[in-house]
C-alpha positions as CSV (number, residue, x, y, z in Angstrom):
1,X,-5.9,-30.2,-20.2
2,X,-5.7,-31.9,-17.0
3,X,-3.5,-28.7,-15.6
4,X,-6.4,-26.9,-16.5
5,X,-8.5,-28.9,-14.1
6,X,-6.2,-28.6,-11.3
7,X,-5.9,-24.5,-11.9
8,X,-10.0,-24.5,-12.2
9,X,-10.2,-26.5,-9.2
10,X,-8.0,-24.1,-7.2
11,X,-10.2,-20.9,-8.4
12,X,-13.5,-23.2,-7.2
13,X,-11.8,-23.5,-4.2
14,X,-11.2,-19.9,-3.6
15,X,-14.5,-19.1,-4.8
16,X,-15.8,-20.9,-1.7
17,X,-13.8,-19.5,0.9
18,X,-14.5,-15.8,-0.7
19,X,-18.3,-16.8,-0.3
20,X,-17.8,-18.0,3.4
21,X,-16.1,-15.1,3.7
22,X,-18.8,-12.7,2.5
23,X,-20.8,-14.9,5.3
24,X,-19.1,-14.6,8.3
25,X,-18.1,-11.0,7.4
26,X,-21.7,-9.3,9.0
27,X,-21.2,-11.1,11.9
28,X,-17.8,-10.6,12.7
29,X,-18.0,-6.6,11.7
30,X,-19.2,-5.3,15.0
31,X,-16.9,-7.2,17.1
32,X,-14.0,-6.2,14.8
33,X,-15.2,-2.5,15.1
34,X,-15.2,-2.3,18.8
35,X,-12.2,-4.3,19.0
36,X,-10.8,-2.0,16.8
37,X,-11.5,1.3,18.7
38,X,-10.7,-0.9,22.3
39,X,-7.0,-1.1,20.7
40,X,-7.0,2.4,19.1
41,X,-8.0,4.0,22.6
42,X,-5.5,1.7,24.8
43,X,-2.8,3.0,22.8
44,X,-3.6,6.3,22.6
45,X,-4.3,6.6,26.7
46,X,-0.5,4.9,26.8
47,X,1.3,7.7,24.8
48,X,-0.6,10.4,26.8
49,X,-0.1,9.1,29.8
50,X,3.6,7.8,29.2
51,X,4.6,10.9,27.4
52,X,8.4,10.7,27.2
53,X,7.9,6.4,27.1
54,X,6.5,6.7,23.9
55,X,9.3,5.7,21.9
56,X,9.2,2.0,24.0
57,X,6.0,1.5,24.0
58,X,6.0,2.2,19.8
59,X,9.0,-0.4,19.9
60,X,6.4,-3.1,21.7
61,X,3.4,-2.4,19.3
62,X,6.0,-1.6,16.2
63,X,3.7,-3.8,14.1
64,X,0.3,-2.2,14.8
65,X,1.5,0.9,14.4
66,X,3.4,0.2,11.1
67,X,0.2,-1.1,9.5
68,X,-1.8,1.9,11.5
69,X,0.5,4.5,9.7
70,X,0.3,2.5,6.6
71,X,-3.6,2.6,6.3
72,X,-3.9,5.8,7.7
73,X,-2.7,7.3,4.3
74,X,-3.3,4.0,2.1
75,X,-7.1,3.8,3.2
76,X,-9.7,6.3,1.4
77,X,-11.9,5.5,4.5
78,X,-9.4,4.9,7.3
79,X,-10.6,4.3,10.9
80,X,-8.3,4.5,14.2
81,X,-7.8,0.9,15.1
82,X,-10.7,-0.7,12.8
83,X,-8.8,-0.4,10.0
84,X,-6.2,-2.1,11.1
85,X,-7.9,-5.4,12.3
86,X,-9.9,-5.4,9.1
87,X,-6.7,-5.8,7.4
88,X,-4.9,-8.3,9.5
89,X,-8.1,-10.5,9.5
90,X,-8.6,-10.6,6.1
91,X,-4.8,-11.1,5.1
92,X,-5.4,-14.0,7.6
93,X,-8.2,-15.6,6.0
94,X,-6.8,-14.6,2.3
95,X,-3.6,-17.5,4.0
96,X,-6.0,-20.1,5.2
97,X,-7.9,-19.9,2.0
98,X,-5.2,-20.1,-0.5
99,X,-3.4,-22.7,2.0
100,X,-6.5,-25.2,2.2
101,X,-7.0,-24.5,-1.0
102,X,-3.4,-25.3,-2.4
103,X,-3.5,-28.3,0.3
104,X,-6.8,-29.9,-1.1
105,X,-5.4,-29.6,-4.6
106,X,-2.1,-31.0,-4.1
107,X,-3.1,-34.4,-3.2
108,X,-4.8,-34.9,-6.8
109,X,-2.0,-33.2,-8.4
110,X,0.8,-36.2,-9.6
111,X,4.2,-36.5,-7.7
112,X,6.3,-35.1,-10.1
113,X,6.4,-34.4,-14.2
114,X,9.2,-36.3,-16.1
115,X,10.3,-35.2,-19.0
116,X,12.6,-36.9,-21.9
117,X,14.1,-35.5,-24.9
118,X,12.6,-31.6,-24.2
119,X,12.7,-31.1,-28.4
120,X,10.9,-33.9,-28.8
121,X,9.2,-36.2,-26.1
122,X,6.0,-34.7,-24.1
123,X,5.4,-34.3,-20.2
124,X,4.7,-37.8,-18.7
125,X,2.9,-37.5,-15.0
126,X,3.5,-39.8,-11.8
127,X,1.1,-40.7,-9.5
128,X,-0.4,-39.0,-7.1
129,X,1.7,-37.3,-4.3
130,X,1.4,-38.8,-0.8
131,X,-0.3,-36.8,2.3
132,X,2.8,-36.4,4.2
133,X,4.7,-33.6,3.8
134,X,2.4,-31.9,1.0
135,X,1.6,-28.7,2.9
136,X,5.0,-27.4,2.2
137,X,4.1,-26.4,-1.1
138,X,0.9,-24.6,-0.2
139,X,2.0,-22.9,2.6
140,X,4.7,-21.5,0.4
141,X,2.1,-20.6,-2.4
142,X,-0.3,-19.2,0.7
143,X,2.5,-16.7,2.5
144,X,2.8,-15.2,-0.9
145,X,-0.6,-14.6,-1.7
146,X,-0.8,-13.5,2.0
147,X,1.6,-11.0,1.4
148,X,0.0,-9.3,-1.6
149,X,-2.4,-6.9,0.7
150,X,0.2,-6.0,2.2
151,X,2.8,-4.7,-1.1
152,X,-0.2,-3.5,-2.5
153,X,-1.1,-1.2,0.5
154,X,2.8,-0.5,0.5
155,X,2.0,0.4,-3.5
156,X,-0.8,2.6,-2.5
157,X,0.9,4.7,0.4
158,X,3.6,5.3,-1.7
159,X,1.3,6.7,-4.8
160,X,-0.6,8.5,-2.1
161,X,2.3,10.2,-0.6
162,X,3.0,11.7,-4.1
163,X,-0.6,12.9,-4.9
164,X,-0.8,14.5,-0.7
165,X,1.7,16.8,-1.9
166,X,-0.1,18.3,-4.5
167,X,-3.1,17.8,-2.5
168,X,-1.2,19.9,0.3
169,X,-1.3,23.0,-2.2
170,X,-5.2,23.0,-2.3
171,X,-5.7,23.0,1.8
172,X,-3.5,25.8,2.0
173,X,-5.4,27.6,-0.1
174,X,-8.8,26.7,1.0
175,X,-7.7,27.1,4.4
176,X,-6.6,30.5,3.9
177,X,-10.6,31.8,3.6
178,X,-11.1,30.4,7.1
179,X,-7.8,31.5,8.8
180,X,-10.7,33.6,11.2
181,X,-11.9,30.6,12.8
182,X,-10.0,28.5,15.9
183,X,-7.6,25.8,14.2
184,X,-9.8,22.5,14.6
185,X,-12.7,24.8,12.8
186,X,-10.2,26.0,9.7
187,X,-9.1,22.3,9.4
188,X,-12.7,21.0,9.0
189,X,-13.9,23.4,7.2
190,X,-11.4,22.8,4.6
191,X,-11.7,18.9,4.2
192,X,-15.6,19.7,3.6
193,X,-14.5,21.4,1.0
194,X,-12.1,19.2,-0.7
195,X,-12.9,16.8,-3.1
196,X,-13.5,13.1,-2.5
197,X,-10.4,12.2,-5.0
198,X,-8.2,13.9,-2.4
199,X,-6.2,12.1,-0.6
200,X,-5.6,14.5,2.4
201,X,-10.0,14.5,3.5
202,X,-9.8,11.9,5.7
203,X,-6.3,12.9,7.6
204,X,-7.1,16.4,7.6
205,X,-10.5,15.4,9.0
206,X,-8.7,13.4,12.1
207,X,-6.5,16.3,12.1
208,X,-8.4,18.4,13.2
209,X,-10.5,16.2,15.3
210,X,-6.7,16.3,16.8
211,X,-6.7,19.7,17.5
212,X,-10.7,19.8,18.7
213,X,-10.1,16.9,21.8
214,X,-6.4,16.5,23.0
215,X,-5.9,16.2,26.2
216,X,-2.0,17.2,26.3
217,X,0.4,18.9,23.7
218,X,2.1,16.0,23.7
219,X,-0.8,13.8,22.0
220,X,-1.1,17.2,19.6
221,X,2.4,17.3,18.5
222,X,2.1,13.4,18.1
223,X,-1.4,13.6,15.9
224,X,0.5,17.0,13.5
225,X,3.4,15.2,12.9
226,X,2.0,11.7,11.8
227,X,0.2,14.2,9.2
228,X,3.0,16.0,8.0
229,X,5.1,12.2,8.0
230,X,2.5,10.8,5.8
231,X,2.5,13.6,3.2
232,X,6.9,13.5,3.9
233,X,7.3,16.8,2.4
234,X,9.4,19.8,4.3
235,X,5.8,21.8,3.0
236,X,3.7,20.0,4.9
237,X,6.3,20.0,8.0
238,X,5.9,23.9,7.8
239,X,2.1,23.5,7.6
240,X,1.9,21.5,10.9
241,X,4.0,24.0,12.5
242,X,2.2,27.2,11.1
243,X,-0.7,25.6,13.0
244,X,0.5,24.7,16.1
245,X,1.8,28.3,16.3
246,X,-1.6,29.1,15.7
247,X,-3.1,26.9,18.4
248,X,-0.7,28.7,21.1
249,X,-0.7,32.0,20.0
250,X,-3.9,32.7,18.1
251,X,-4.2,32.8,14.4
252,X,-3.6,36.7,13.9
253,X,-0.9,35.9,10.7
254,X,-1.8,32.9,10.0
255,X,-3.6,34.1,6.7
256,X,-0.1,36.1,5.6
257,X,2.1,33.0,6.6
258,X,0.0,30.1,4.3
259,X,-0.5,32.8,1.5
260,X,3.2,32.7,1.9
261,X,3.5,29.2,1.9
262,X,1.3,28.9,-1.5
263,X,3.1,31.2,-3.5
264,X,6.1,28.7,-2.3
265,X,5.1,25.6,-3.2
266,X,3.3,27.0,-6.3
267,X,6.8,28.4,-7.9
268,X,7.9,25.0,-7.2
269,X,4.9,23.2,-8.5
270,X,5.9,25.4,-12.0
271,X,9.7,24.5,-11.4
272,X,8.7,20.5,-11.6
273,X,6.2,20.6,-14.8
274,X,9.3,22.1,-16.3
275,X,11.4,19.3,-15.4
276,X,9.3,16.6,-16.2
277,X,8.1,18.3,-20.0
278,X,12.1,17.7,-20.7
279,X,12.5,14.6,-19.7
280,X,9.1,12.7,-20.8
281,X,10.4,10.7,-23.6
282,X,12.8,9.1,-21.1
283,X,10.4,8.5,-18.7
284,X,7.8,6.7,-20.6
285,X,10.5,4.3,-22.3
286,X,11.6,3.6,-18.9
287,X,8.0,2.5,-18.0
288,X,6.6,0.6,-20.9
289,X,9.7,-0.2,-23.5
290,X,11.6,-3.0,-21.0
291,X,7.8,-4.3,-20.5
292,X,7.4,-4.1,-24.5
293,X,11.1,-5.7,-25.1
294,X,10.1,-8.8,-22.7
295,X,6.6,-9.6,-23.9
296,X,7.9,-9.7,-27.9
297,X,11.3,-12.2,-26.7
298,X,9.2,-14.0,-24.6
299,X,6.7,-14.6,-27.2
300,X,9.1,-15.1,-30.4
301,X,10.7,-17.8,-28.0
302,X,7.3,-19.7,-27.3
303,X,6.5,-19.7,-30.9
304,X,10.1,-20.7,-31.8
305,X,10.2,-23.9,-28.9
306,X,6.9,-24.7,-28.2
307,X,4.9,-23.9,-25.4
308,X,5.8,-27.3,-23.7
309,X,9.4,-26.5,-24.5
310,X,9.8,-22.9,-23.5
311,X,8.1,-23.8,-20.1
312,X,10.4,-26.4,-19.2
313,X,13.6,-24.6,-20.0
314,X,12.6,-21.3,-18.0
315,X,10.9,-23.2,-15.1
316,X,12.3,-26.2,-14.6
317,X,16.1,-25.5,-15.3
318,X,18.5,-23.0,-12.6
319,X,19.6,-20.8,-15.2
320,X,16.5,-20.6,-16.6
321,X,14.7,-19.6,-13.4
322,X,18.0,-17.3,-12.3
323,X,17.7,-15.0,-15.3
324,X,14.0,-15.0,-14.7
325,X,14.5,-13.7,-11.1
326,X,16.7,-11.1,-12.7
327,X,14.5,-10.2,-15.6
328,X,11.8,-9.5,-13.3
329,X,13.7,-7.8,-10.4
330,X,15.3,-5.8,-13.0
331,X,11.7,-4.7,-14.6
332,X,10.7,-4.1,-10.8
333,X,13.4,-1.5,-10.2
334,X,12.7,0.4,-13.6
335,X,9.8,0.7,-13.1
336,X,9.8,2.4,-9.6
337,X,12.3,4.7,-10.4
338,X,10.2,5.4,-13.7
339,X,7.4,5.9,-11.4
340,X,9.2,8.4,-9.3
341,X,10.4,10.2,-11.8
342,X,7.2,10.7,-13.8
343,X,5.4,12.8,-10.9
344,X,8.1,13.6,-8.2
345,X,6.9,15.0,-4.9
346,X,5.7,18.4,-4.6
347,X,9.0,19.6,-2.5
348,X,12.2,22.0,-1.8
349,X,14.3,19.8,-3.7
């Protein structure tokens, strides 16, 4: 009972910080936004300006522009620069939360729990755990919970990259009734026609924004091949380079070569279907039967020990906390390869 308090005194706590948060968030917004685009612009002049520097100035900012190409395909409503600085202030203020949070708690929470015979005597509780040296704890606890925006964005972009490849299929063939217009016009024209659940609107929007305003081929070639390394397909590689054939030379074939191209990737879109009908059975044990397995041991064990019991043997014992680490690693790794395998990448291979 009094574990409950502590837990229900933590989610107080949060709740707090999520309703300052929900405060400060208006006023902070427009100094974020033009922040944002400030950063986005900076960088931008530096790579057309620099040209063949590029590479050492994307060594300096490797940070920005790994969370920058993260969001860019990870973010249904993605913005150059703003994007990013929403995300690193909020995972910032998602760690001081959870850290004061974990900090104020600790110092009601007792030093340590003893326990006796574990088959037979109960959890006795110490007192109460001095100031100094308690922020370890939390600020373990906080860089965790810090770091969940950032796997889950990881999740996201990967997902994403799987559905932009089928995606792909539908520009090409939208685009195809436009192929009369200049590139930047075919490229918008499409993403006004594409759905909201697609995942390619907002990149094919800056895409062709891309091909509307550069100021060098060098910032062009940049802009088409961040596209075509988002979607990380050798379709959309061809795509990108269909079109800045296009932009060069005029788009006279262009209609013949992405007619082309879809009869391409649709043979192979028929090619995986196949595939995956075969193997389906495998795949779906793969993603729910280890999942399935655990819950059922877990719980015969918790009805066979005891809650108390089973809790202190997993969690409080080395080889009870080393097989757990392997348990869930193991779980982890099924079920990403599951997860590939169930909807593969629209591809060559």
């Amino acid at each position: 009972m009094e574990l409950l308090f502590y837990v229900l005194q933590i989610a107080f706590h949060l709740l707090i910080a999520g309703g300052l948060w929900l405060l400060v968030k208006p006023l902070i917004e427009r100094h974020l936004r033009q922040l944002g685009q400030k950063l986005d612009q900076r960088m931008s002049l530096r790579i057309s300006l620099f040209g063949q520097k590029v590479s050492s100035i994307k060594k300096r900012r490797w940070l920005y522009r790994h969370l920058d190409d993260l969001l860019y395909f990870a973010k249904r409503k993605y913005e150059p620069g703003i994007s990013v600085m929403r995300f690193s202030i909020r995972t910032l203020f998602l760690f001081i939360a959870v850290f004061l949070s974990g900090l104020l708690t600790l110092r009601e929470l007792p030093a340590h729990l003893s326990f006796g015979n574990p088959f037979l005597d109960g959890i006795s509780m110490a007192d109460r755990l001095p100031v100094q040296g308690a922020w370890r704890f939390p600020f373990f606890v906080a860089v965790i919970a810090a770091s969940i925006p950032y796997l889950r964005t990881r999740y996201l972009y990967a997902q994403r990259k799987v559905r932009g490849s089928y995606d792909l299929l539908d520009v090409i063939k939208i685009a195809t009734k436009f192929t009369h217009l200049p590139v930047d016009s075919i490229l918008s024209k499409t993403a006004d026609f594409l759905t909201e659940e697609s995942v390619l609107k907002t990149p094919l929007r800056l895409l062709g924004s891309a091909f509307a305003n550069y100021s060098n081929e060098r910032e062009l070639t940049c802009e088409a091949e961040r596209f075509a390394g988002a979607i990380g397909t050798t379709f959309a590689v061809e795509f990108v380079s269909d079109l800045l054939y296009c932009e060069k030379e005029g788009t006279r074939y262009l209609k013949n070569t992405l007619m082309m191209l879809s009869r391409s990737m649709e043979q192979q879109r028929e090619t995986i279907l196949t595939v995956k009908a075969g193997s389906r059975d495998a795949i779906s044990l793969g993603l729910y039967g280890n999942l399935v397995v655990l819950v059922s041991s877990v719980g015969t064990f918790i009805y066979m020990l005891k809650p108390d019991v089973y809790f202190k043997l997993q969690f409080q014992t080395s080889v009870g906390l080393t097989f757990l680490m392997i348990i869930i690693s193991g779980l982890f790794i099924s079920f990403m390869i599951s997860t590939i395998l169930a909807r593969p990448k629209l591809d060559y291979h």
